[in-house]
KEROKE-370749 format. One record per residue (C-alpha): residue number from 1; residue in three letters; x, y, z. Coordinates in steps of 0.05 Angstrom, whole numbers, m for minus. Example, Ala and Ser with C-alpha at 12.3 -4.5 7.8 and 13.67 -1.06 7.14 Angstrom:
BEGIN
R    n  res    east   north      up
R    1  Ala     246     m90     156
R    2  Ser     273     m21     143
***
This chain:
BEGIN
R    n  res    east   north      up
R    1  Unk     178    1557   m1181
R    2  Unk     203    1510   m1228
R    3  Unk     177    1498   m1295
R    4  Unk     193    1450   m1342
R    5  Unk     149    1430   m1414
R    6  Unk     142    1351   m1417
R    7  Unk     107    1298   m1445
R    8  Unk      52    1277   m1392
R    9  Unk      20    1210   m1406
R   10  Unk     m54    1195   m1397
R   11  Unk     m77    1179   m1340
R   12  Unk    m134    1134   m1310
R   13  Unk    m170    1159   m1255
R   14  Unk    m228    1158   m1211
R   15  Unk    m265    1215   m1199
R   16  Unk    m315    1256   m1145
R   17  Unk    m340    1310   m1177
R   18  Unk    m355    1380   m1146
R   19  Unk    m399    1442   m1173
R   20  Unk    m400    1496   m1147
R   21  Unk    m340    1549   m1103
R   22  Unk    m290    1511   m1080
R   23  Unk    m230    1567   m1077
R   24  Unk    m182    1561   m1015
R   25  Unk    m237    1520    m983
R   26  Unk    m195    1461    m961
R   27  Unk    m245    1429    m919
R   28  Unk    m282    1415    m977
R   29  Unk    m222    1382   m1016
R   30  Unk    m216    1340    m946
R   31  Unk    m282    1311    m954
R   32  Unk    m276    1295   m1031
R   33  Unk    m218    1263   m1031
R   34  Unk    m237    1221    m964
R   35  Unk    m305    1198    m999
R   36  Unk    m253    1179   m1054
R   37  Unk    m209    1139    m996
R   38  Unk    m272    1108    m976
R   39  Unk    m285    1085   m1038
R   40  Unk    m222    1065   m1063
R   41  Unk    m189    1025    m999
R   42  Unk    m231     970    m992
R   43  Unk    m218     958   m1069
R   44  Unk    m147     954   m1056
R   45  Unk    m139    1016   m1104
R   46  Unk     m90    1056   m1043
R   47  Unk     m23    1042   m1037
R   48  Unk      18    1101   m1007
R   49  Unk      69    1134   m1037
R   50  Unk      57    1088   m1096
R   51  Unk     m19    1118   m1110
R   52  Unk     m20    1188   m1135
R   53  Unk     m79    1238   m1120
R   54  Unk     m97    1293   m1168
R   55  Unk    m151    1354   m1175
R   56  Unk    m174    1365   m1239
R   57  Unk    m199    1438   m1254
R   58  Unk    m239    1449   m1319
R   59  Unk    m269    1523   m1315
R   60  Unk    m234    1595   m1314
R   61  Unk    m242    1628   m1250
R   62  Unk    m245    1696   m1285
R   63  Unk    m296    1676   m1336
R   64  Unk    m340    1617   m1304
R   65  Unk    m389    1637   m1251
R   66  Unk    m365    1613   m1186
R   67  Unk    m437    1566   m1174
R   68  Unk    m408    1535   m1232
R   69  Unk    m342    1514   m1222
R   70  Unk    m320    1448   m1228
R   71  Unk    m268    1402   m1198
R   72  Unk    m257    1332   m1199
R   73  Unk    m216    1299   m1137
R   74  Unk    m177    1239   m1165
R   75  Unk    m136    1185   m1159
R   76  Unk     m96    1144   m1212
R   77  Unk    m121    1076   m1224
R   78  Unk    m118    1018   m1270
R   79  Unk    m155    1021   m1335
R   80  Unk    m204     969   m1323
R   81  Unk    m222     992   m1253
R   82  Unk    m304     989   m1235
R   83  Unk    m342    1053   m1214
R   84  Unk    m410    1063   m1186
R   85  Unk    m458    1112   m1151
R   86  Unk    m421    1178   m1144
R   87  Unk    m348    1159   m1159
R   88  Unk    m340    1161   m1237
R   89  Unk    m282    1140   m1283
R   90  Unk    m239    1175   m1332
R   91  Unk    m181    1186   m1377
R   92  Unk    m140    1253   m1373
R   93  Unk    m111    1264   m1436
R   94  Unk     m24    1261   m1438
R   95  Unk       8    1314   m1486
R   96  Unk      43    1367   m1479
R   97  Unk      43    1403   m1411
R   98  Unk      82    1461   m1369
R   99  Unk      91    1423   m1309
R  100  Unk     110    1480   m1249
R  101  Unk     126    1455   m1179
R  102  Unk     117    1491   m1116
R  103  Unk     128    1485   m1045
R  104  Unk      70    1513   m1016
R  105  Unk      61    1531    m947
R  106  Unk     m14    1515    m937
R  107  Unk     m82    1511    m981
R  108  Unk     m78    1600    m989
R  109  Unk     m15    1599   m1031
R  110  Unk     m55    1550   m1086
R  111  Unk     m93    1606   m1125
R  112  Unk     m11    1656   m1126
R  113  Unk      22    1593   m1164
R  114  Unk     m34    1586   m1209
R  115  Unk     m24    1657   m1232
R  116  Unk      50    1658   m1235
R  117  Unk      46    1600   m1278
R  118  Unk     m13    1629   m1321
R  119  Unk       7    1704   m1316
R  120  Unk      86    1705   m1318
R  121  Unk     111    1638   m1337
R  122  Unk      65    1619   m1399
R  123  Unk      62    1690   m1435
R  124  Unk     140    1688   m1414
R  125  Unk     150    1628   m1447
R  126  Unk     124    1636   m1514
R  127  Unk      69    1587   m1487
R  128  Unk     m11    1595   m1481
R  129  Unk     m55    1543   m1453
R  130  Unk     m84    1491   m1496
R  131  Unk    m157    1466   m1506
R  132  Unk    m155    1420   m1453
R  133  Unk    m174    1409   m1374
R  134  Unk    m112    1434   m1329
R  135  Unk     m97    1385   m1256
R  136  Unk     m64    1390   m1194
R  137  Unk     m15    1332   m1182
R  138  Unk      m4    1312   m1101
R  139  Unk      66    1293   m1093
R  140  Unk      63    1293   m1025
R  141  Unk      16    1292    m954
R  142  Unk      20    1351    m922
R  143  Unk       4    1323    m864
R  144  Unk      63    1288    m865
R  145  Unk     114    1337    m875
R  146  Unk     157    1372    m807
R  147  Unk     133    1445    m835
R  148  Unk      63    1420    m866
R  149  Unk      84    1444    m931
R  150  Unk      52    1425    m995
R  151  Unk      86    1396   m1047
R  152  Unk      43    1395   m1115
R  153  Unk      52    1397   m1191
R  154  Unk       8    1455   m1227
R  155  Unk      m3    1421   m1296
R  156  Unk     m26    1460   m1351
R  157  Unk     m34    1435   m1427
R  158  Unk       1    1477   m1475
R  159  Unk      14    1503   m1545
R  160  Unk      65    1547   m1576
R  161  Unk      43    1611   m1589
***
């Protein structure tokens, strides 16, 4: 793991939104984000490796019932990009964020970074998380790489302690 603190601009994306359990379930994630492709290609809004795809996660695990739960699958687009029907549009807020990177080995490992990050780096740190929505930041398609492996930014707003 490797953590550094960083200015993280905003970013503009489009969204699908999902309520309800979603841990480790990367089926689900599949279909989100391919209802997003669906949407987005014949817009001329996907250009790979240029286009970035994010999940943003707004609820504790430990503290939000799981039919609850919400995550949006994203990608980056411009500002003045249309929406309709079930894809919405959105600004994620820049500021300060730990920004850890992992090389995971499939869609199982997701929920160990999150709590290294939140239970050893941040309190490690000096760090806790701010008032804000954490994301997921795809630098890579696993499906694409020799060993399959995941290759994803964990970003987490924070404040000093």
């Amino acid at each position: 793991m490797e953590v550094q603190v960083k200015d993280m601009p905003e970013l503009h994306v489009a969204y699908v939104r999902h309520i309800g359990p979603y841990k480790g379930d990367s089926k689900l994630f599949g279909r989100l984000f391919e209802k997003l492709a669906e949407w987005a290609g014949p817009r001329g809004l996907l250009h790979f490796p240029e286009t970035k795809m994010l999940s943003v996660y707004y609820d504790n695990p430990e503290i939000t019932d799981e039919e609850k739960m919400r995550v949006d699958a994203c990608i980056i687009v411009p500002k003045d990009t249309q929406v309709e029907g079930e894809i919405g549009k959105m600004t994620v807020p820049g500021g300060k964020y730990a920004v850890a990177r992992f090389e995971l080995a499939g869609s199982e490992e997701y929920e160990k970074a999150w709590n290294k990050v939140f239970d050893e780096w941040l309190p490690e740190n000096g760090y806790q998380p701010a008032d804000s929505a954490c994301y997921e930041l795809y630098q890579n398609n696993p499906e694409e790489h020799p060993q399959g492996i995941h290759i994803v930014d964990i970003c987490i707003p924070v404040k000093e302690k």
